[in-house]
OpenMM code with the backbone's topology and positions (N, CA, C; nanometers):
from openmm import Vec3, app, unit

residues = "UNK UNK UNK UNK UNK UNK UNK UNK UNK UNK UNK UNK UNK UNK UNK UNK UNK UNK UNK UNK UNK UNK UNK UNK UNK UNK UNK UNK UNK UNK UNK UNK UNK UNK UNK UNK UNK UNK UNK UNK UNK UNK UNK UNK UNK UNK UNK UNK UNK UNK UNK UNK UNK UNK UNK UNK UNK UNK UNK UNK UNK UNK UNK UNK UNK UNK UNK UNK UNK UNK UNK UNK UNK UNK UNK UNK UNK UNK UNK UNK UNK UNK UNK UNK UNK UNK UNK UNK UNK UNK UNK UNK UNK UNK UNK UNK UNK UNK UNK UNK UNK UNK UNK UNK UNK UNK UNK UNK UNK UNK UNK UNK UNK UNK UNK UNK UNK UNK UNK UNK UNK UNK UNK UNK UNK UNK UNK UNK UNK UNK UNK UNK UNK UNK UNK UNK UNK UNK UNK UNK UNK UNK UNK UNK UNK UNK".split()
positions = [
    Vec3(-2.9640, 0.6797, 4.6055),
    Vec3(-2.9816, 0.6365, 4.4681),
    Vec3(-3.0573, 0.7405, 4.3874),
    Vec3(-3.1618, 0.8191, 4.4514),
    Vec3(-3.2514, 0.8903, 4.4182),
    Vec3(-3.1948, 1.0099, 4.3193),
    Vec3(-3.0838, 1.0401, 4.4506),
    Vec3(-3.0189, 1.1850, 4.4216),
    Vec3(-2.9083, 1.2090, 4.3226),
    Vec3(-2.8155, 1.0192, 4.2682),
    Vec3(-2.7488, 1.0149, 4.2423),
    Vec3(-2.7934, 1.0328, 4.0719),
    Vec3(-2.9311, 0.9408, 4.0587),
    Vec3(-2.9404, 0.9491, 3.9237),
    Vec3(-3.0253, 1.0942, 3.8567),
    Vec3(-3.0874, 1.1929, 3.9423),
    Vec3(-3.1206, 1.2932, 3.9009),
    Vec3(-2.9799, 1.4047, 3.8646),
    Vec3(-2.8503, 1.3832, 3.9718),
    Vec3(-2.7161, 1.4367, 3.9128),
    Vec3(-2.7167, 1.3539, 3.7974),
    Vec3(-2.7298, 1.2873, 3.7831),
    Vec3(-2.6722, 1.2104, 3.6352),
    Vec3(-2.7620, 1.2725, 3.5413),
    Vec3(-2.8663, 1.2780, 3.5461),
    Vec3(-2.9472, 1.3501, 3.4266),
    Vec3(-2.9220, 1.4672, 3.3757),
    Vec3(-2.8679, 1.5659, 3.5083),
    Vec3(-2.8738, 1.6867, 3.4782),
    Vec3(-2.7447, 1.7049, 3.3727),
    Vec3(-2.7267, 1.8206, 3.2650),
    Vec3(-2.6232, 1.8677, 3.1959),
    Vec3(-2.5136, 1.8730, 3.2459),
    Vec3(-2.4302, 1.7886, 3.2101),
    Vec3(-2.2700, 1.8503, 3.2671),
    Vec3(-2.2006, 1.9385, 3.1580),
    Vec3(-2.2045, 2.0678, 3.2102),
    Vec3(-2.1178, 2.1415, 3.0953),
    Vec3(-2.0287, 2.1192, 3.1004),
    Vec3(-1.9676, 2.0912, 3.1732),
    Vec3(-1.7705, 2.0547, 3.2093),
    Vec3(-1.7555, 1.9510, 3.0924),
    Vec3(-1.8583, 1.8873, 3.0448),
    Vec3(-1.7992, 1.7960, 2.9449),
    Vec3(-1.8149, 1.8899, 2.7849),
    Vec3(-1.8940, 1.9719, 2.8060),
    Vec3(-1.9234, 2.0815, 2.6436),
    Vec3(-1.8197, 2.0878, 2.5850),
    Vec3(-1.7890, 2.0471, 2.4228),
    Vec3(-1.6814, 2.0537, 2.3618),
    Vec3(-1.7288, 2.2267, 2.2893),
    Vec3(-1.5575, 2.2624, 2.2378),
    Vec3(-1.5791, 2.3553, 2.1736),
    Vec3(-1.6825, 2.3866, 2.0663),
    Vec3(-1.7669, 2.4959, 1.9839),
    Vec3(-1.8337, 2.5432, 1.8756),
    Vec3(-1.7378, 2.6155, 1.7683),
    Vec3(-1.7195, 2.6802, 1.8288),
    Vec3(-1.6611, 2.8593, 1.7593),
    Vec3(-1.5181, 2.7540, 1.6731),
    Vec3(-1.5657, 2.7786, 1.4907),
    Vec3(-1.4743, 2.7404, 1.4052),
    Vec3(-1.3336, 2.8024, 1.4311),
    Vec3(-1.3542, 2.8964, 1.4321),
    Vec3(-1.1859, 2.9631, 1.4544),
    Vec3(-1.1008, 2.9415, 1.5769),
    Vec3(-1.2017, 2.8891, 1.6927),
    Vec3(-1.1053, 2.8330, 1.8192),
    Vec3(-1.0724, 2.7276, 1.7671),
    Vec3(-1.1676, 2.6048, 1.7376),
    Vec3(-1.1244, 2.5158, 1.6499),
    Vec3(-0.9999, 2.4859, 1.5910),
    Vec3(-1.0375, 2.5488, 1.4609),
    Vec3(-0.8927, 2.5425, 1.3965),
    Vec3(-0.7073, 2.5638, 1.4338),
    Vec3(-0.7625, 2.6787, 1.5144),
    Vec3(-0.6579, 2.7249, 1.6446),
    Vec3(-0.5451, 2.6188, 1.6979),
    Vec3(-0.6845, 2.5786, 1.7501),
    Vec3(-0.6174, 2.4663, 1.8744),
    Vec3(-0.6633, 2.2844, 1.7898),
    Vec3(-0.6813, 2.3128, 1.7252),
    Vec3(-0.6979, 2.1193, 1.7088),
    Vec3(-0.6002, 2.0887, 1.7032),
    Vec3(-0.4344, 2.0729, 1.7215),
    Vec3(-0.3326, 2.0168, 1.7944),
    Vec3(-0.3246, 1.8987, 1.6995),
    Vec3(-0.3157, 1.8346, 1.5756),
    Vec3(-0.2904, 1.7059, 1.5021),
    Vec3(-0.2105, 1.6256, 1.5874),
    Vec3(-0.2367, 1.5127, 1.6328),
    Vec3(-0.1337, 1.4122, 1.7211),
    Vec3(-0.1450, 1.2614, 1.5921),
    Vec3(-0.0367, 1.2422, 1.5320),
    Vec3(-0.0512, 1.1069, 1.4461),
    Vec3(-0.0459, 0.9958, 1.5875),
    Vec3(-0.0958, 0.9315, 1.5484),
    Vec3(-0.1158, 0.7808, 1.6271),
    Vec3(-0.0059, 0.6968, 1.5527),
    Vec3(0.0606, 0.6170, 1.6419),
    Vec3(0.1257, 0.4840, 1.6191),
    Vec3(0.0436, 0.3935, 1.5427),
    Vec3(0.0958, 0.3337, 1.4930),
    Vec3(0.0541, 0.1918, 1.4118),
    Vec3(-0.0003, 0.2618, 1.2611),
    Vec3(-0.0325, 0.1123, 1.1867),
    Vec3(-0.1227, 0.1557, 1.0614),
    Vec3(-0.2554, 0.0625, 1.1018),
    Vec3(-0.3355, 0.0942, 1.0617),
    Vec3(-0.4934, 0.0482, 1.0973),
    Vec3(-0.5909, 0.0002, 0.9455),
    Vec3(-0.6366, -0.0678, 0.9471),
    Vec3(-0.7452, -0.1243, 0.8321),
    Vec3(-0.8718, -0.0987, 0.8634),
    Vec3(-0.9588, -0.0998, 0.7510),
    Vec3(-1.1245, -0.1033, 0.8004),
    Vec3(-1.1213, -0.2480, 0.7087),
    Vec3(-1.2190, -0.3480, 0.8178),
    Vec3(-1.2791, -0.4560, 0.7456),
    Vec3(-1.3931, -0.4832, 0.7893),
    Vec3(-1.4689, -0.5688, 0.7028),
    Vec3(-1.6103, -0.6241, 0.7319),
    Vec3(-1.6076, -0.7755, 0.7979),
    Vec3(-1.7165, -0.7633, 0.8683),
    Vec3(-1.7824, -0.9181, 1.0079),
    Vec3(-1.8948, -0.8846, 0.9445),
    Vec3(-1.9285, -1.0446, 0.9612),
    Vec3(-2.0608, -1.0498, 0.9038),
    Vec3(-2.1880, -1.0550, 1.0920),
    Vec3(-2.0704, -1.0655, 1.1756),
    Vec3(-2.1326, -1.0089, 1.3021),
    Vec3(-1.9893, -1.0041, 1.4152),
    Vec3(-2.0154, -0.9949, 1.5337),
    Vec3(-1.9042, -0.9630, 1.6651),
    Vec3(-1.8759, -1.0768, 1.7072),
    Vec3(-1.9808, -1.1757, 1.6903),
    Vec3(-1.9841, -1.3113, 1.7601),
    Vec3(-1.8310, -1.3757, 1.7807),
    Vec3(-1.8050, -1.3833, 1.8786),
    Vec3(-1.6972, -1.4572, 1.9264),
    Vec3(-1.5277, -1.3762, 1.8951),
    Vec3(-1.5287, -1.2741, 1.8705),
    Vec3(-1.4710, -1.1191, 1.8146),
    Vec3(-1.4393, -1.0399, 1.9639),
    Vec3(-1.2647, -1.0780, 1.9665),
    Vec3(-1.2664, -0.9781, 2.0863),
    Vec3(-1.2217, -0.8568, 2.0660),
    Vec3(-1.3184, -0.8046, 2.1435),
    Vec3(-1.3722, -0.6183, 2.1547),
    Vec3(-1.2381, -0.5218, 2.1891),
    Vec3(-1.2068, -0.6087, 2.2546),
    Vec3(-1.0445, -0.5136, 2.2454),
    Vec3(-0.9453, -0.4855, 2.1993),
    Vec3(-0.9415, -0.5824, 2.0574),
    Vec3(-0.8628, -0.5884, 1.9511),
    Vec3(-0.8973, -0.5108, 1.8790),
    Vec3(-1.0313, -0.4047, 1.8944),
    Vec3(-1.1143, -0.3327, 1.7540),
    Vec3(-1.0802, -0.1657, 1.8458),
    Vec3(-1.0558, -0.1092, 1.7398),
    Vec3(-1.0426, 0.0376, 1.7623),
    Vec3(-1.1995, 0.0781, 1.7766),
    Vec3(-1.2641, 0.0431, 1.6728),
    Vec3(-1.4023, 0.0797, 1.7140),
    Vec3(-1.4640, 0.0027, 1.5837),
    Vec3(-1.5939, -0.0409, 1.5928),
    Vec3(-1.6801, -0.0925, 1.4929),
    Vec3(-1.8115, -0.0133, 1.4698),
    Vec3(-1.9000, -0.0108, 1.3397),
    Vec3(-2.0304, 0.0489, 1.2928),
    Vec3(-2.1123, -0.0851, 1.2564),
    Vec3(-2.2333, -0.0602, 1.2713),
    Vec3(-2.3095, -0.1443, 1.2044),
    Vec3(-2.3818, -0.0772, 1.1201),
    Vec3(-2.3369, -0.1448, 1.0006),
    Vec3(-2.4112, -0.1446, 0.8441),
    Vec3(-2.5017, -0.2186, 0.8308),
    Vec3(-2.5626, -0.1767, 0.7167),
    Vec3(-2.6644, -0.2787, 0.6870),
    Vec3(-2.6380, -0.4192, 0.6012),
    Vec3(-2.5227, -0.3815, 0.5165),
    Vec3(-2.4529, -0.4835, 0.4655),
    Vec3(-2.4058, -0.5754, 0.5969),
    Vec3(-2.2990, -0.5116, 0.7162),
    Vec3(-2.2418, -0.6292, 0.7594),
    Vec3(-2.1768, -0.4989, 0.8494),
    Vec3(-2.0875, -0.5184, 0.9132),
    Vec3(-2.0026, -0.4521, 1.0317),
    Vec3(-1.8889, -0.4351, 1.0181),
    Vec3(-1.8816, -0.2864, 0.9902),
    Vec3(-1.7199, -0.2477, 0.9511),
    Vec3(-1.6749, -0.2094, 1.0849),
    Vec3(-1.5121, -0.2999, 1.0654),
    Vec3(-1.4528, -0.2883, 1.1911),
    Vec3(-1.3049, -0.2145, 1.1810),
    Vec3(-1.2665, -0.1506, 1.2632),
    Vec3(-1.1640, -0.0591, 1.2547),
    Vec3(-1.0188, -0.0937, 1.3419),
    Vec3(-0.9478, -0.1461, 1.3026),
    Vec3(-0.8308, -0.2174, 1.3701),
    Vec3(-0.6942, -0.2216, 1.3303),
    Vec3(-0.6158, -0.2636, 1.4724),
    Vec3(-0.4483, -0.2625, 1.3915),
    Vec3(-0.4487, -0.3432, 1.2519),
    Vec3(-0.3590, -0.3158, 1.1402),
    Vec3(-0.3183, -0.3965, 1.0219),
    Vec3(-0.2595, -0.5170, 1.1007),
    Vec3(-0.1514, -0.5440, 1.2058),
    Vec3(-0.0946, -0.6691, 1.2386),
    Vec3(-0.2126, -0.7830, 1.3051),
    Vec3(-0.3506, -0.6985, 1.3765),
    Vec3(-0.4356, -0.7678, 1.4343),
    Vec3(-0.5238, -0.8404, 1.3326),
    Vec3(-0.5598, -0.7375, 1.2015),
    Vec3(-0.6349, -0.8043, 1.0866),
    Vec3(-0.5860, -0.9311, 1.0436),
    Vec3(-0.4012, -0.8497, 0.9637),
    Vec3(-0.3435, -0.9999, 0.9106),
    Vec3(-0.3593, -1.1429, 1.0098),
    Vec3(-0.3026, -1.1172, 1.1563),
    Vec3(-0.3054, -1.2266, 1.1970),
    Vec3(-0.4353, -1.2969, 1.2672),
    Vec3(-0.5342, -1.2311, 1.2175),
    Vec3(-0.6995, -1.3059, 1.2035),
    Vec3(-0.7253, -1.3543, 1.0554),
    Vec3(-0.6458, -1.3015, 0.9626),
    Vec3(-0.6566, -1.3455, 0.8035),
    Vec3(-0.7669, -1.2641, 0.7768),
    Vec3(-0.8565, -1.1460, 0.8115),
    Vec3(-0.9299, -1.0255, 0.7540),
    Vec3(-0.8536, -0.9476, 0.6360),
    Vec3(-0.9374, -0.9290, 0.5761),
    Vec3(-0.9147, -0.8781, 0.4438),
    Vec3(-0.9577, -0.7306, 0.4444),
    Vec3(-0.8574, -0.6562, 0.3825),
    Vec3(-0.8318, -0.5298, 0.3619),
    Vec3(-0.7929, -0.4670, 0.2216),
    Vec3(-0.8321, -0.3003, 0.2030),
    Vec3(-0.7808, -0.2980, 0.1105),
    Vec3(-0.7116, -0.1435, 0.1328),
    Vec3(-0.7117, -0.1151, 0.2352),
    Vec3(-0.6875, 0.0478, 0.2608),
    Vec3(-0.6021, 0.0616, 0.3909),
    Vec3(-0.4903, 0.0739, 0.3847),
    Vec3(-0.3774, 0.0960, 0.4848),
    Vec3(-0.3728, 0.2143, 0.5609),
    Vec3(-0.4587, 0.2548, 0.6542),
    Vec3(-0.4370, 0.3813, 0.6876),
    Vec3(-0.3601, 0.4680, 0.8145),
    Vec3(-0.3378, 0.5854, 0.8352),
    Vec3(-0.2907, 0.6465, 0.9376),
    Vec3(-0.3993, 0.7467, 0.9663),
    Vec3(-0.3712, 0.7149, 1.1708),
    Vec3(-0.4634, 0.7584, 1.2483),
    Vec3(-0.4116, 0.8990, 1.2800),
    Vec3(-0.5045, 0.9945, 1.2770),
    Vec3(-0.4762, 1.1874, 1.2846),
    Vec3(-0.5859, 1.2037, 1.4061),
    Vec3(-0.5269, 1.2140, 1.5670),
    Vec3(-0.6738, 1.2475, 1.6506),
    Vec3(-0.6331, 1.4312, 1.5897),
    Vec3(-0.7638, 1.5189, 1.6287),
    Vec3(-0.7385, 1.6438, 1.6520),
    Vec3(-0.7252, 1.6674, 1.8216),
    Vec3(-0.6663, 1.6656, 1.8568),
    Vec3(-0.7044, 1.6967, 2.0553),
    Vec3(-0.7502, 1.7966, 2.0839),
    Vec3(-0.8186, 1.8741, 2.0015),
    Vec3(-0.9221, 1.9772, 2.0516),
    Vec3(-1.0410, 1.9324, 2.0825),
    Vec3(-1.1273, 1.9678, 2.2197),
    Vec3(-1.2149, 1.8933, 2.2202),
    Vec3(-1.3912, 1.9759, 2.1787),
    Vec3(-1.3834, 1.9101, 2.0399),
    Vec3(-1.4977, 1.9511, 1.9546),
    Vec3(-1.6022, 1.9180, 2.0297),
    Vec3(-1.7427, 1.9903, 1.9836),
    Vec3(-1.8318, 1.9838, 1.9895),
    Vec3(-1.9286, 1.8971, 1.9371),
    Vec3(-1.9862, 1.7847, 1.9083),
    Vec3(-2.0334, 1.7101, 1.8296),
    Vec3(-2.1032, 1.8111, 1.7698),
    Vec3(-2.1690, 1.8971, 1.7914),
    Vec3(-2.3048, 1.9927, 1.6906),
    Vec3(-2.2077, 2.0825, 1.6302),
    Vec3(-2.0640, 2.1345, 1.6591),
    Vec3(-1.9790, 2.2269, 1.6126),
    Vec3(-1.9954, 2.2399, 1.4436),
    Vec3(-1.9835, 2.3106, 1.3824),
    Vec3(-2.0046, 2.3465, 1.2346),
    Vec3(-1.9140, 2.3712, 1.1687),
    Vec3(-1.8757, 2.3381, 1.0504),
    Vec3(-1.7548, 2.3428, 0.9968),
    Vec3(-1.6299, 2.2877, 0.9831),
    Vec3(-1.5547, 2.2211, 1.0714),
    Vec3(-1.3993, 2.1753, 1.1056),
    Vec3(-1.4352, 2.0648, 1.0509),
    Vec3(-1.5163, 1.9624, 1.0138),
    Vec3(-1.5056, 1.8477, 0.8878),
    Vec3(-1.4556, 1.9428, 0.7864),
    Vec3(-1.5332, 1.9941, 0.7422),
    Vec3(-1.5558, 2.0277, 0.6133),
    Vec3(-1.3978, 2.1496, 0.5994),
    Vec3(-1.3708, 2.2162, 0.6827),
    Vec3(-1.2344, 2.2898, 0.6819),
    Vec3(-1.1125, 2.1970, 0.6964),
    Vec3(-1.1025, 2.0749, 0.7566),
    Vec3(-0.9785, 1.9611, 0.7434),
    Vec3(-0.9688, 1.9447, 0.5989),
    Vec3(-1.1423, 1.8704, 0.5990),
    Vec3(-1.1333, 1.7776, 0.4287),
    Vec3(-1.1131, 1.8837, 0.3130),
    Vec3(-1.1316, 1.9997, 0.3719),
    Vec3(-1.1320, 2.0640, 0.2011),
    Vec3(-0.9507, 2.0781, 0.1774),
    Vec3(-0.9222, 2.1186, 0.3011),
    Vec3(-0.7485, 2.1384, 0.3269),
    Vec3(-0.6900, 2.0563, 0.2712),
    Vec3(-0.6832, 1.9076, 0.2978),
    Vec3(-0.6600, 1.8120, 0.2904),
    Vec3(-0.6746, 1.7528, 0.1245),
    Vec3(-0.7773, 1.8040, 0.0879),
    Vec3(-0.8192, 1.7397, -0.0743),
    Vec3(-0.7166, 1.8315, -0.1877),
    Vec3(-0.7471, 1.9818, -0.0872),
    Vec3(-0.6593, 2.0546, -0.2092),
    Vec3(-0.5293, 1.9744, -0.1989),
    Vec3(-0.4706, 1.8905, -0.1722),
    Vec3(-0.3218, 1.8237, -0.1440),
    Vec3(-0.3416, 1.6843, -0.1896),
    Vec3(-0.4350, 1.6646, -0.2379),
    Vec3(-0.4781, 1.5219, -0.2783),
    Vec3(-0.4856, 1.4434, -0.1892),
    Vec3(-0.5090, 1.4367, -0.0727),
    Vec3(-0.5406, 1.3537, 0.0513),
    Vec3(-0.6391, 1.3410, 0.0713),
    Vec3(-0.7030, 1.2004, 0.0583),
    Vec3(-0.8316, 1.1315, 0.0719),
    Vec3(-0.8427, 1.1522, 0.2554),
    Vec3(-0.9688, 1.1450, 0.2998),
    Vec3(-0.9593, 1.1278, 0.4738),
    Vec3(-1.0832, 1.0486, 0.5110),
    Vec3(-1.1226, 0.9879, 0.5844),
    Vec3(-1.2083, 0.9449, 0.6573),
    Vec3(-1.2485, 0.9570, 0.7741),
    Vec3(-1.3355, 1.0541, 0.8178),
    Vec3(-1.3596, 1.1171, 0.9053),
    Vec3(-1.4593, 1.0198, 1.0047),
    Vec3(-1.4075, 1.0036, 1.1222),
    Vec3(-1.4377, 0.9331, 1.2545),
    Vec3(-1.5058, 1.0377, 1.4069),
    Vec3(-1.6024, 1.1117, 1.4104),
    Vec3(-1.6706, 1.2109, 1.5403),
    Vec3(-1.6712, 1.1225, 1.6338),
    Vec3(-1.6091, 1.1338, 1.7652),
    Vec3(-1.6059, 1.0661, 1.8721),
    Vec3(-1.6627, 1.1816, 1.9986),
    Vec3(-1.7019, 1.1521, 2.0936),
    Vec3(-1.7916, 1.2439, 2.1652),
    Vec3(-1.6549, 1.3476, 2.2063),
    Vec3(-1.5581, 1.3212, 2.2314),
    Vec3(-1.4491, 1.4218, 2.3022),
    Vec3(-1.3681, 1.4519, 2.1415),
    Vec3(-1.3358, 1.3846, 2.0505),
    Vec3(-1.2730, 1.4277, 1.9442),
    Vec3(-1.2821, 1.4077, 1.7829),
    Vec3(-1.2283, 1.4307, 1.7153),
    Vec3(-1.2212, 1.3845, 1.5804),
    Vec3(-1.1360, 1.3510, 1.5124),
    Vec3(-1.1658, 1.2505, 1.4435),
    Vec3(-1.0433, 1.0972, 1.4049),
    Vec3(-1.0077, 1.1131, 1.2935),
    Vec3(-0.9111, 1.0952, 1.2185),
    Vec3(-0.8630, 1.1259, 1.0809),
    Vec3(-0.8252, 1.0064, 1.0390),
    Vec3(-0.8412, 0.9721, 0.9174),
    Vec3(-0.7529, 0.7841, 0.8825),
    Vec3(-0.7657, 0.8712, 0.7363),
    Vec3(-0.6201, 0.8612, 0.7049),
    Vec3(-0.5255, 0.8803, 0.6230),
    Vec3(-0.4698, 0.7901, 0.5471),
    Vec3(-0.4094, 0.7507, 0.4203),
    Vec3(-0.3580, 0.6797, 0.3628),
    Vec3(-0.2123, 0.6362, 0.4746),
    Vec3(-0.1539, 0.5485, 0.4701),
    Vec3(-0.0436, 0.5644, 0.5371),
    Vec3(0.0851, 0.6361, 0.4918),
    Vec3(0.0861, 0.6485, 0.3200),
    Vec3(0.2027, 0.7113, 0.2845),
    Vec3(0.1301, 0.8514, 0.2619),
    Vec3(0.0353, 0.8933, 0.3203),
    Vec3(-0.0134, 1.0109, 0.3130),
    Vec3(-0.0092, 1.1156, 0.4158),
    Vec3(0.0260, 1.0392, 0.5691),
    Vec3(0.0706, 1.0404, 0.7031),
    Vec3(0.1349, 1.1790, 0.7148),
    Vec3(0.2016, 1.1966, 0.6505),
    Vec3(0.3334, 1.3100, 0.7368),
    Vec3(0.2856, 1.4328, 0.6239),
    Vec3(0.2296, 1.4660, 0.5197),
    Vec3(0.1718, 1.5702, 0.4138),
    Vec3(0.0838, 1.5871, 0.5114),
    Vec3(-0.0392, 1.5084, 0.5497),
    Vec3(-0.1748, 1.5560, 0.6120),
    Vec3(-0.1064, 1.6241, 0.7304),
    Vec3(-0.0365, 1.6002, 0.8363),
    Vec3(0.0105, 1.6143, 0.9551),
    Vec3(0.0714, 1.7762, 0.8855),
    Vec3(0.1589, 1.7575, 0.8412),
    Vec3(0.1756, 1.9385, 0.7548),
    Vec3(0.0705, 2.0047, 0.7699),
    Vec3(-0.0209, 1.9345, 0.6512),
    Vec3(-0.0888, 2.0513, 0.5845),
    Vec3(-0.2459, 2.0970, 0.7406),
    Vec3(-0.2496, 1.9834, 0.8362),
    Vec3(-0.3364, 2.0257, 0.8981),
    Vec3(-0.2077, 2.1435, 1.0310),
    Vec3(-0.1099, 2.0855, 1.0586),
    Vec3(-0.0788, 2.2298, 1.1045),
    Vec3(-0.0808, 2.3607, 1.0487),
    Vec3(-0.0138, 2.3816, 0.9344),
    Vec3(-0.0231, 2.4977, 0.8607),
    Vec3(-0.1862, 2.5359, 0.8716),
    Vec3(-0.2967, 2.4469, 0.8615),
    Vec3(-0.4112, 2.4955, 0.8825),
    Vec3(-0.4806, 2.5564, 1.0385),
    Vec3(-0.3984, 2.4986, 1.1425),
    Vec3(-0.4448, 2.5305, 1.2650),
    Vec3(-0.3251, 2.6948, 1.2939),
    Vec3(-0.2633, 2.6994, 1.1968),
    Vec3(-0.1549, 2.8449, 1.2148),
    Vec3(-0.2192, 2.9378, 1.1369),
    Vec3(-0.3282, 2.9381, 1.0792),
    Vec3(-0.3753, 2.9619, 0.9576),
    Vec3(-0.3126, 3.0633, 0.8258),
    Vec3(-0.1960, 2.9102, 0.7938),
    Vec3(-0.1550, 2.9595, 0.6674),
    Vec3(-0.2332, 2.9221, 0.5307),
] * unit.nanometer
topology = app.Topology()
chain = topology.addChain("A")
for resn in residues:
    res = topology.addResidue(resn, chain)
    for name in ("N", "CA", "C"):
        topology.addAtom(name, app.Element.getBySymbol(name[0]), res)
């Protein structure tokens, strides 16, 4: 037990996501996700199953939750933003510098709103849904760097 949880403490670099912006951009690989997805608010989780939710935050207002559109409607959650899911499959760095801010600026010059999601292995894109297949463009042309 001793030995097991001092390996656990120690650093695993094998898990270190990339830094260096220009590998980044390179390789972040845009994969669109199936489905369209909503963000809505719980006023808590209580009785809320966890596996129906892509992922949830707690606010201070209340708990925005991130889920299929067919799972919302058929709970009767209220929405107002239809979006499409953009993973990058490069696997970023959480401390990495820049690649928000190089998607979203890409992305804005094209009029594409984004909502940016940091997950420990990647980074999440939610897109308008009729905005889907422009972002998916314009972030390849950005990883070719046109």
């Amino acid at each position: 037990m001793g030995i097991l949880y001092i390996q656990m403490l120690k650093k695993d670099t094998t898990l270190q996501g990339e830094t260096d912006l220009q590998i980044l951009l390179k390789t972040m690989r845009p994969q669109l996700n199936e489905g369209e997805f909503v963000f809505c608010t719980l006023p808590s989780l209580e009785g809320f199953d966890l596996a129906e939710l892509l992922f949830f935050f707690k606010e201070s207002e209340s708990i925005t939750v991130v889920l299929k559109k067919e799972v919302a409607d058929k709970l009767g959650l209220p929405y107002n933003f239809v979006a499409a899911w953009i993973t990058l499959t490069v696997h970023s760095a959480l401390e990495a510098i820049g690649l928000t801010a190089a998607f979203s600026n890409a992305l804005a010059k094209h009029g594409i709103s984004c909502n940016v999601v940091a997950a420990y292995y990647h980074d999440h894109i939610f897109v308008g849904k009729n905005d889907a297949q422009k972002a998916m463009e314009v972030l390849t042309a950005l990883a070719k760097g046109d």
